[in-house]
TORKOL-4160 file (C-alpha; in steps of 0.2 Angstrom, whole numbers, padded with zeros to 4 digits, m for minus):
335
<pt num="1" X="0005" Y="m0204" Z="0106"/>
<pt num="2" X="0021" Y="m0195" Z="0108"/>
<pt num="3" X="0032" Y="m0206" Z="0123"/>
<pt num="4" X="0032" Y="m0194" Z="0139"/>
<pt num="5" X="0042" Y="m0197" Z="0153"/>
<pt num="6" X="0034" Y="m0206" Z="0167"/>
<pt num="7" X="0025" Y="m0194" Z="0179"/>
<pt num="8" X="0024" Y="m0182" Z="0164"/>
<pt num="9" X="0005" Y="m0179" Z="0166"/>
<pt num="10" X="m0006" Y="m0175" Z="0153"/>
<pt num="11" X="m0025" Y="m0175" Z="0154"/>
<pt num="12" X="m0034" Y="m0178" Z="0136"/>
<pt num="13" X="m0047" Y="m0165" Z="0141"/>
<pt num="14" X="m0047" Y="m0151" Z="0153"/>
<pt num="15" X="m0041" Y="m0132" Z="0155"/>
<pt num="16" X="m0022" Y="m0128" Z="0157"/>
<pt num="17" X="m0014" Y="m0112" Z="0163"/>
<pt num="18" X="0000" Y="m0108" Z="0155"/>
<pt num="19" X="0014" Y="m0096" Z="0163"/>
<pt num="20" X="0003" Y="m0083" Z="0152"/>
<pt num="21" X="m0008" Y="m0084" Z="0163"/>
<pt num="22" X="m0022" Y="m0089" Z="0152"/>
<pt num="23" X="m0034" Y="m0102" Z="0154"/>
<pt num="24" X="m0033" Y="m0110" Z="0138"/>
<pt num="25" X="m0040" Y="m0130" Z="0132"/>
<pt num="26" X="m0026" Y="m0142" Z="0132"/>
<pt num="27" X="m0026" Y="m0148" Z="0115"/>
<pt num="28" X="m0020" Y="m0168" Z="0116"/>
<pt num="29" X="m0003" Y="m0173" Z="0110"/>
<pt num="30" X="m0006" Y="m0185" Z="0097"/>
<pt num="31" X="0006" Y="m0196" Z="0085"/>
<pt num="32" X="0020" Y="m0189" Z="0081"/>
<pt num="33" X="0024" Y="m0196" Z="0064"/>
<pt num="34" X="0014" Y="m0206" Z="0050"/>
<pt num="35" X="0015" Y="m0224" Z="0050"/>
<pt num="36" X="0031" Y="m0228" Z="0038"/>
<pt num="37" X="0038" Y="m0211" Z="0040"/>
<pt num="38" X="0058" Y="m0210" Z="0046"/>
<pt num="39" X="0061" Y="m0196" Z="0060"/>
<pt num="40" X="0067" Y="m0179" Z="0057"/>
<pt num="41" X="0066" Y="m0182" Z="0039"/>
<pt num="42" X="0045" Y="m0177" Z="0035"/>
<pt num="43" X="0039" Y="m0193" Z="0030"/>
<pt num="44" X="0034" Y="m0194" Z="0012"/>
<pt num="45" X="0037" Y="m0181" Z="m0002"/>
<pt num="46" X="0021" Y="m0172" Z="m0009"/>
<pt num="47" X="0019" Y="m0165" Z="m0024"/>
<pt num="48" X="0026" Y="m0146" Z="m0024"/>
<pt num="49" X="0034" Y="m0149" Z="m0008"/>
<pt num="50" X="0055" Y="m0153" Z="m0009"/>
<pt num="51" X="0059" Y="m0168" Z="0001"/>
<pt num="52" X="0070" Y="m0166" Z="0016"/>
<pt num="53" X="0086" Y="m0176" Z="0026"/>
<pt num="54" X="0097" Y="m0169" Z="0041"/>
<pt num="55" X="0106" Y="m0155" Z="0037"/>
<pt num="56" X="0125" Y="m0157" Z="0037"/>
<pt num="57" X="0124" Y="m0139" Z="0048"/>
<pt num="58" X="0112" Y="m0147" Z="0058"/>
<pt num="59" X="0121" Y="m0166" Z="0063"/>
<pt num="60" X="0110" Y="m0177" Z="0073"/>
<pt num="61" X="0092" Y="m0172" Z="0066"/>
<pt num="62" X="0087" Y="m0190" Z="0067"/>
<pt num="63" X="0086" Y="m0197" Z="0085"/>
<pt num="64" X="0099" Y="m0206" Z="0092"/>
<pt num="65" X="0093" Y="m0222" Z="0103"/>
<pt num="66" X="0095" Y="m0211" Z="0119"/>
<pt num="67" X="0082" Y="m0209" Z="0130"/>
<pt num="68" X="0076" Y="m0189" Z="0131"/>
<pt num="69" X="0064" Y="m0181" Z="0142"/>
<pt num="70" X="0049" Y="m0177" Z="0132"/>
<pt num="71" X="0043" Y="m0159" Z="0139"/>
<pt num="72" X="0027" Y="m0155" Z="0138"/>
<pt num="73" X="0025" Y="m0135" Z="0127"/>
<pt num="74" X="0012" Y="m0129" Z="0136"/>
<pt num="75" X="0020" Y="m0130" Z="0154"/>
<pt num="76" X="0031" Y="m0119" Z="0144"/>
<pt num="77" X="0019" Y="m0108" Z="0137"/>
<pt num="78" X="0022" Y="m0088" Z="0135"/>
<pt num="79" X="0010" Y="m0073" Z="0132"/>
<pt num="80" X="0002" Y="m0073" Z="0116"/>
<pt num="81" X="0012" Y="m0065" Z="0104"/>
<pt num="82" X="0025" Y="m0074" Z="0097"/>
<pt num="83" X="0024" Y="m0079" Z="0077"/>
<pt num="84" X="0031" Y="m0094" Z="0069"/>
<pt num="85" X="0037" Y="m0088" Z="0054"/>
<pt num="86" X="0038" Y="m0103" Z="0043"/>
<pt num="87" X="0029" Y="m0118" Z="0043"/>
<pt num="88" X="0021" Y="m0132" Z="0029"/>
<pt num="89" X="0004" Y="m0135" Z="0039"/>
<pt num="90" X="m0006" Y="m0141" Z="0024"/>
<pt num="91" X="0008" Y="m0156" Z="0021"/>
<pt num="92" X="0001" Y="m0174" Z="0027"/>
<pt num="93" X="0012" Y="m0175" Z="0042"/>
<pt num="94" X="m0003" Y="m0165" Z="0050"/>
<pt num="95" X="m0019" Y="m0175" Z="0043"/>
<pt num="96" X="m0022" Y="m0183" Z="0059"/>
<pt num="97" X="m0021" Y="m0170" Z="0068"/>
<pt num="98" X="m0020" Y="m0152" Z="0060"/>
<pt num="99" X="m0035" Y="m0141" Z="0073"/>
<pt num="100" X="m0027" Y="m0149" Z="0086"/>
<pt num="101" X="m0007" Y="m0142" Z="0083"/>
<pt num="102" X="m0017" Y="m0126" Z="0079"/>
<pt num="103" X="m0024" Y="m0127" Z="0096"/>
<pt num="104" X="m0009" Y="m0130" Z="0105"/>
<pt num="105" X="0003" Y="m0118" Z="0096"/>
<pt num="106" X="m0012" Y="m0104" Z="0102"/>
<pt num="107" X="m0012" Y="m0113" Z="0119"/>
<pt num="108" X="0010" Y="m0111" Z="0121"/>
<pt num="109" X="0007" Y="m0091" Z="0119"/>
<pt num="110" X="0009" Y="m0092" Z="0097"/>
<pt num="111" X="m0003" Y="m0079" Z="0089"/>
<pt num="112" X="0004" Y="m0080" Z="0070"/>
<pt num="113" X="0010" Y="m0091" Z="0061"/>
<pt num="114" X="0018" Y="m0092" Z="0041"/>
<pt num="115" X="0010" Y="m0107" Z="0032"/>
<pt num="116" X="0024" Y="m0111" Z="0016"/>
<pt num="117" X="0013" Y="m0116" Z="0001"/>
<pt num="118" X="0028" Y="m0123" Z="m0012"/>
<pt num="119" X="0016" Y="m0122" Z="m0028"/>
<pt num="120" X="m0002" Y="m0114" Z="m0033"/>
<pt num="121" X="m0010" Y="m0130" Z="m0035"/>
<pt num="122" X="m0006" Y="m0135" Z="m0016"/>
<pt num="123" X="m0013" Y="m0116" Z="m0012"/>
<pt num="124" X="m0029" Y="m0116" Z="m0020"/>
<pt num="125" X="m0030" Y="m0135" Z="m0014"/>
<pt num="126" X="m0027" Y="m0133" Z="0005"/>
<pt num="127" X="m0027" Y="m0115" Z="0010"/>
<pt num="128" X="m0047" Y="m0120" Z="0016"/>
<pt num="129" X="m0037" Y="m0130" Z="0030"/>
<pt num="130" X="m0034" Y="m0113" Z="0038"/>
<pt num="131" X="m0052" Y="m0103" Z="0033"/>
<pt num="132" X="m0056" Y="m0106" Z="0052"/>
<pt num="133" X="m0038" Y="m0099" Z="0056"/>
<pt num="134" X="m0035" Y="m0082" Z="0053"/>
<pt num="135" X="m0018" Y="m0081" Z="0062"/>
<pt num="136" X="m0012" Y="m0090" Z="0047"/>
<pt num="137" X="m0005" Y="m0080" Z="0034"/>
<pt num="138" X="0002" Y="m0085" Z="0017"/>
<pt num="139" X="0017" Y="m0088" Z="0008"/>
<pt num="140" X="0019" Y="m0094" Z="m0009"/>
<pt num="141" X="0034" Y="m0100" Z="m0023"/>
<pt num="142" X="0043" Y="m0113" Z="m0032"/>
<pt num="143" X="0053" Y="m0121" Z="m0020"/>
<pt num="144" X="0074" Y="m0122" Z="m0031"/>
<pt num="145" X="0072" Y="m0142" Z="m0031"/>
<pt num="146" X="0057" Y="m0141" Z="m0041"/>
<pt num="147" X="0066" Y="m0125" Z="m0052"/>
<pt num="148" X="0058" Y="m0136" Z="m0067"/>
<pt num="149" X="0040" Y="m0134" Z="m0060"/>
<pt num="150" X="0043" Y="m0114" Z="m0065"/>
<pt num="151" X="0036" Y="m0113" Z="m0081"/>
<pt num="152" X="0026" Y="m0098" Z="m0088"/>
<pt num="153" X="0011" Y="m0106" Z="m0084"/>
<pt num="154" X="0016" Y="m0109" Z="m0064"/>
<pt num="155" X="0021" Y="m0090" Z="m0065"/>
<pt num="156" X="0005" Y="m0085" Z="m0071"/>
<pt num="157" X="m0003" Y="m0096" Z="m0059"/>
<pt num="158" X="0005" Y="m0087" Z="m0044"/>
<pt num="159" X="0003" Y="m0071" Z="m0049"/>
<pt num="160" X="m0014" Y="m0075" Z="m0052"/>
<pt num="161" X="m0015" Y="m0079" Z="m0035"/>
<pt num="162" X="m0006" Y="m0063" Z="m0026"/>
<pt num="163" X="m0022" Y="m0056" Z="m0034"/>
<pt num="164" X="m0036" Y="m0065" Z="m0026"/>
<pt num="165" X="m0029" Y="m0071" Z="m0011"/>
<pt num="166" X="m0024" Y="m0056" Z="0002"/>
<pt num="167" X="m0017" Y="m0069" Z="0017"/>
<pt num="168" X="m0004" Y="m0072" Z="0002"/>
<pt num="169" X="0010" Y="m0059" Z="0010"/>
<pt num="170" X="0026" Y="m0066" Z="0002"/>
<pt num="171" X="0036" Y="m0074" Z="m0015"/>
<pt num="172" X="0043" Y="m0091" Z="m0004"/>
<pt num="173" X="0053" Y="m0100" Z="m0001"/>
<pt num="174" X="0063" Y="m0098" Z="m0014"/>
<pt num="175" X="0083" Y="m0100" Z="m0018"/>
<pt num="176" X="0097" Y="m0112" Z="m0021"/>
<pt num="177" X="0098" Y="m0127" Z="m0017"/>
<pt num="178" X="0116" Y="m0139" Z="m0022"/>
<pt num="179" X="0113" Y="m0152" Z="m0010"/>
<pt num="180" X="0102" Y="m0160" Z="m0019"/>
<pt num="181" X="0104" Y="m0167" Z="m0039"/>
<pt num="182" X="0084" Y="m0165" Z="m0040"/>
<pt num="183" X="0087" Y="m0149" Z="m0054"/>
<pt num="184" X="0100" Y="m0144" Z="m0062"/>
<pt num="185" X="0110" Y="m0129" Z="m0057"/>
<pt num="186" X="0103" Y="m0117" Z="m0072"/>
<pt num="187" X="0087" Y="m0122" Z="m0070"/>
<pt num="188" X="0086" Y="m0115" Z="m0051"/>
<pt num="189" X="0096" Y="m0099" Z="m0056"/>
<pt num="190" X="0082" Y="m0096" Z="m0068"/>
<pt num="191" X="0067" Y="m0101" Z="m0056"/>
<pt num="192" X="0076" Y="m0088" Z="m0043"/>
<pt num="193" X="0078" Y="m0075" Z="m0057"/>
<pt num="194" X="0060" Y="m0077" Z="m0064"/>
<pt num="195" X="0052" Y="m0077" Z="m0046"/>
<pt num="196" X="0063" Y="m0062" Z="m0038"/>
<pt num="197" X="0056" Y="m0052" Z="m0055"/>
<pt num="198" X="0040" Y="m0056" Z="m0050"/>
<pt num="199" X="0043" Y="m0052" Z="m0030"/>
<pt num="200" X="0047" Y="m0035" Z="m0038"/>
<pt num="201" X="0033" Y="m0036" Z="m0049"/>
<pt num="202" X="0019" Y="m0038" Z="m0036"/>
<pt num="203" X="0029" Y="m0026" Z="m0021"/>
<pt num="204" X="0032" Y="m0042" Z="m0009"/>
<pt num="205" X="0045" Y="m0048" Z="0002"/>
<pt num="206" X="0055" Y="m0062" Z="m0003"/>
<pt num="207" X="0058" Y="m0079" Z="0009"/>
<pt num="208" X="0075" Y="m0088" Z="0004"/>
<pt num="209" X="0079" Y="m0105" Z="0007"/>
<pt num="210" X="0097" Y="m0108" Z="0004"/>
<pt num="211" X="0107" Y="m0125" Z="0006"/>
<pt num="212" X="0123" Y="m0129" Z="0001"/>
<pt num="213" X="0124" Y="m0114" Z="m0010"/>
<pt num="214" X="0127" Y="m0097" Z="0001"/>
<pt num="215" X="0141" Y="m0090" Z="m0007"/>
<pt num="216" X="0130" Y="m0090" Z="m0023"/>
<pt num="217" X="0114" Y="m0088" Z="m0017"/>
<pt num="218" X="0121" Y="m0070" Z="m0009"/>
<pt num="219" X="0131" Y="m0065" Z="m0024"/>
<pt num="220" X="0115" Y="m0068" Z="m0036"/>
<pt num="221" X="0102" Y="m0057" Z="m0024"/>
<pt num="222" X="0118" Y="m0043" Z="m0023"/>
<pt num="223" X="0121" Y="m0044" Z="m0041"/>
<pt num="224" X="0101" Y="m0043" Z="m0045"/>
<pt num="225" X="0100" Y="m0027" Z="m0035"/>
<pt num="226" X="0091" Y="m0034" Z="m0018"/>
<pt num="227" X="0101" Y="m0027" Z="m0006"/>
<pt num="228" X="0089" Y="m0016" Z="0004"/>
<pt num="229" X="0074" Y="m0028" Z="m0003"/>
<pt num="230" X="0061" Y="m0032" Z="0010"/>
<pt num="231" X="0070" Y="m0050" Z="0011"/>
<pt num="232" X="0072" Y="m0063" Z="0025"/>
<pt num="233" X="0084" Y="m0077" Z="0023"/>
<pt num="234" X="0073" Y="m0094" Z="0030"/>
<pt num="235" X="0081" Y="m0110" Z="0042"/>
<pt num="236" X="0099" Y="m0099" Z="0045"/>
<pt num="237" X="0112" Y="m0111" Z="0048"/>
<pt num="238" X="0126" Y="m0101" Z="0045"/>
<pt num="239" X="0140" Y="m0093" Z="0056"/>
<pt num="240" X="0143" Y="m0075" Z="0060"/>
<pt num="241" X="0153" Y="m0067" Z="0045"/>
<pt num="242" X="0137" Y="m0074" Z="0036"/>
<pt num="243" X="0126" Y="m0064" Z="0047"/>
<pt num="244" X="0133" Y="m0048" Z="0045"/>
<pt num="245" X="0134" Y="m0048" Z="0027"/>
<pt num="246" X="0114" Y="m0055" Z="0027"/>
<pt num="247" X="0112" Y="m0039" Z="0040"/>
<pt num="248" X="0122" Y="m0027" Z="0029"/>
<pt num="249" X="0110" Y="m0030" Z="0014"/>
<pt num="250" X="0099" Y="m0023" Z="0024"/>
<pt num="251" X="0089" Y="m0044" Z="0024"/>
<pt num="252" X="0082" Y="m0051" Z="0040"/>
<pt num="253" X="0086" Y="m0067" Z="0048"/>
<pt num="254" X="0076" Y="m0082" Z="0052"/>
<pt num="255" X="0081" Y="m0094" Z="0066"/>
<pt num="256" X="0075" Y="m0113" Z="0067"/>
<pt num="257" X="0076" Y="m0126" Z="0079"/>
<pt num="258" X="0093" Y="m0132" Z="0078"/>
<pt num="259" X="0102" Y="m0118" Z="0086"/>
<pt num="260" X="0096" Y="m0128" Z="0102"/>
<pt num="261" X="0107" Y="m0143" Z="0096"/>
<pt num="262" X="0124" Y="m0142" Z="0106"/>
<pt num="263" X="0135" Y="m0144" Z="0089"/>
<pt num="264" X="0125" Y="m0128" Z="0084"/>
<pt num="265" X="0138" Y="m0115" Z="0092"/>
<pt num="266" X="0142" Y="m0106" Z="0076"/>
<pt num="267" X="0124" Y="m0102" Z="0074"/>
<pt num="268" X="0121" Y="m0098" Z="0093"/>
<pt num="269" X="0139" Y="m0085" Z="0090"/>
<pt num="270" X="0130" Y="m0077" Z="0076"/>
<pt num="271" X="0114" Y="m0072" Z="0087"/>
<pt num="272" X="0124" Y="m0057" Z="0095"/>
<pt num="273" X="0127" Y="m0050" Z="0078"/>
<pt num="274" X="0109" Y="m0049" Z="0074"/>
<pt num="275" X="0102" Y="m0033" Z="0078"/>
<pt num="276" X="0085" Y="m0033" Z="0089"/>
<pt num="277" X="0076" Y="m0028" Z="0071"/>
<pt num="278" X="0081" Y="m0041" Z="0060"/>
<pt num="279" X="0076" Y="m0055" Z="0069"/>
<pt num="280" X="0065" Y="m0069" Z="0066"/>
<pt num="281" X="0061" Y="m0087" Z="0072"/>
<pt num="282" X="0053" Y="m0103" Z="0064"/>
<pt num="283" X="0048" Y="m0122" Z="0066"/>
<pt num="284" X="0049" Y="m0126" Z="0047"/>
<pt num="285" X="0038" Y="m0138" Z="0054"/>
<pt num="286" X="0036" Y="m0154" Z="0052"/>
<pt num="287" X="0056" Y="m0154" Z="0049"/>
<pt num="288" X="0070" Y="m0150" Z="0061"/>
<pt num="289" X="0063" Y="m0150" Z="0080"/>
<pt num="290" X="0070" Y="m0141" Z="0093"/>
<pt num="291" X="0079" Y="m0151" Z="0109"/>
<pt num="292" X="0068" Y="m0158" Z="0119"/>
<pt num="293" X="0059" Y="m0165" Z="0103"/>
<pt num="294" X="0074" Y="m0168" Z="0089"/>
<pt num="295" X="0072" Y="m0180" Z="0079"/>
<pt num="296" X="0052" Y="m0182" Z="0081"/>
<pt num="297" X="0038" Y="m0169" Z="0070"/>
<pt num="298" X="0040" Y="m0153" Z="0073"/>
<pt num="299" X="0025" Y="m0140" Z="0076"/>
<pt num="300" X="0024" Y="m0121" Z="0081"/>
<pt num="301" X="0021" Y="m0123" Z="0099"/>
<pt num="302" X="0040" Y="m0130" Z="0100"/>
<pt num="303" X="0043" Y="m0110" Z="0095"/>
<pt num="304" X="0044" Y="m0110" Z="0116"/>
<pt num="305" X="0060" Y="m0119" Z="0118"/>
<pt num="306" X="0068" Y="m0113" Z="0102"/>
<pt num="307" X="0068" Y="m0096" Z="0108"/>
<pt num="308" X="0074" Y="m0100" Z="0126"/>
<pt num="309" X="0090" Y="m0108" Z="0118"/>
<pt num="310" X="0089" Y="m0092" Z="0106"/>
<pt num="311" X="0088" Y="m0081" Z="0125"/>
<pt num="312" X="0102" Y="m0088" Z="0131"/>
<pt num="313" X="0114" Y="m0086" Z="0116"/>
<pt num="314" X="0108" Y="m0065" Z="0118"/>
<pt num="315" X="0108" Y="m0063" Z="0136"/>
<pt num="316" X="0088" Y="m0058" Z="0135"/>
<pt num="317" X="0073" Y="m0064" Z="0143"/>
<pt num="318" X="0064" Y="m0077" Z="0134"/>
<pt num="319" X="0048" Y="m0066" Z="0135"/>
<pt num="320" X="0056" Y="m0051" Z="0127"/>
<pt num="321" X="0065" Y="m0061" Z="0114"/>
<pt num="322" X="0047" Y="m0068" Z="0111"/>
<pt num="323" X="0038" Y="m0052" Z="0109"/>
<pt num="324" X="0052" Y="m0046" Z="0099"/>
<pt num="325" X="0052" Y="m0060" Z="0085"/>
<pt num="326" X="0033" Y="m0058" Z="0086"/>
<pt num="327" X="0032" Y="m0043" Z="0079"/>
<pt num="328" X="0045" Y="m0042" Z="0070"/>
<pt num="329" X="0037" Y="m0057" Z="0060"/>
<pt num="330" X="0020" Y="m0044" Z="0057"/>
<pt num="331" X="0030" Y="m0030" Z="0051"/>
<pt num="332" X="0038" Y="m0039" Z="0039"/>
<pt num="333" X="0023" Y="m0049" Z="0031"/>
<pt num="334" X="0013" Y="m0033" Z="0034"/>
<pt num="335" X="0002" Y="m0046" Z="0044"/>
């Protein structure tokens, strides 16, 4: 189980109220991460799902040997409207245990939530994980470090799937990615060329995932013609001049868990410059927990203290930043 403090109560069955007020079922806690897997890193790589190590914006993603105070989500819980924008539900990581997150991001005031399918295959083999879920919506693309996994036929394939499948509300994540040597630079500028046609083609927002690669990722969606594109730029880790060029092309912004890490202030600066409209928050769970849970899975109830950090950096309530980002979150999936 995940290692609570001492005196941290937590009762395996039971009714909890949250500050919402709600009495909701506690869903238990249970492991954190699968046997053999290293923290903050996602455990083994699936097929159609890019493999993941701490970002250099985001030092520290795996635990140091300090002892931190585990906090419970639901004794943070806040009204049932917030949305996790982005999240990989149908990965392993959540096997074990994947009704009982669902429960406890409902239970911490979460009512929507963006499940990330990075190829159709993985779609059409897991999107029944979420037929008893309907505050999961879909989002589907190559991901730029399997650029070669693009072909016609994986085109054809997605688009296939924007047809039958109406819970499919956006072409993600897609981008540029030079961290990793995985696929060759030209090979992701023509995955990210092909799939922002066919974001066009189908009339659906586009999710970016950009790493090591802003500067070109920006200048390739301005040159292409995306500026005022429904667009929203996933996992921001940049600083301020960097969102207000995002905000000037008329893109949204997407915050993650990292703006709660103290090395973080550049990201935390940036949050002022982000009009009320624009802006979005995320787990990209199981990757990049928030503080109190760095460096162990992440899930959507952690949304809760992500946006208390994100609060702060704004001078706002946390329950109006929440309702906020919440529906911000619909409007732009049309969810």
């Amino acid at each position: 189980m995940y290692a609570l403090v001492p005196g941290l109560a937590m009762p395996e069955t039971g009714l909890f109220r949250g500050r919402a007020g709600a009495c909701v079922p506690r869903p238990p806690l249970l492991e954190a991460m699968p046997a053999g897997a290293r923290p903050g890193m996602g455990g083994v790589r699936p097929r159609g799902s890019a493999a993941r190590i701490p970002h250099p914006l985001h030092p520290g993603s795996v635990m140091s040997h300090k002892k931190v105070e585990r906090i419970d989500p639901l004794t943070q819980a806040l009204p049932c409207v917030g949305c996790d924008s982005h999240a990989h539900l149908d990965g392993e990581e959540f096997d074990a245990d994947r009704e009982e997150v669902l429960a406890r991001a409902r239970a911490a005031g979460v009512a929507t939530i963006g499940n990330i399918f990075l190829h159709p295959d993985t779609w059409r083999q897991k999107r029944a994980y979420f037929d008893a879920h309907p505050e999961v919506f879909f989002v589907l693309g190559i991901h730029p470090c399997d650029g070669q996994q693009c072909t016609p036929e994986v085109m054809a394939a997605i688009r296939d799937a924007f047809a039958e499948d109406e819970r499919l509300r956006a072409v993600g994540e897609i981008g540029l990615d030079f961290y990793w040597d995985d696929c060759p630079k030209e090979i992701q500028y023509q995955a990210l060329h092909d799939q922002l046609q066919l974001a066009r083609e189908l009339e659906k927002p586009v999710v970016i995932h950009c790493r090591n690669a802003e500067a070109e990722t920006l200048t390739t969606l301005e040159a292409r013609g995306f500026a005022g594109y429904p667009l929203l730029w996933h996992c921001f880790g940049g600083d301020t001049d960097m969102a207000r060029r995002i905000i000037r092309n008329g893109w949204h912004i997407s915050i993650p868990g990292p703006v709660s890490y103290p090395a973080n202030k550049a990201v935390r600066e940036a949050l002022a410059v982000i009009p009320d409209d624009r802006l979005l928050l995320e787990t990209d769970s199981p990757y990049l927990s928030p503080v109190p849970w760095r460096g162990k899975r992440n899930e959507p109830a952690f949304t809760v203290f992500t946006v208390r950090h994100m609060a702060a950096a704004r001078g706002m309530e946390p329950e109006e930043l929440w309702q906020l980002c919440g529906d911000n979150a619909r409007r732009f999936f049309g969810v």
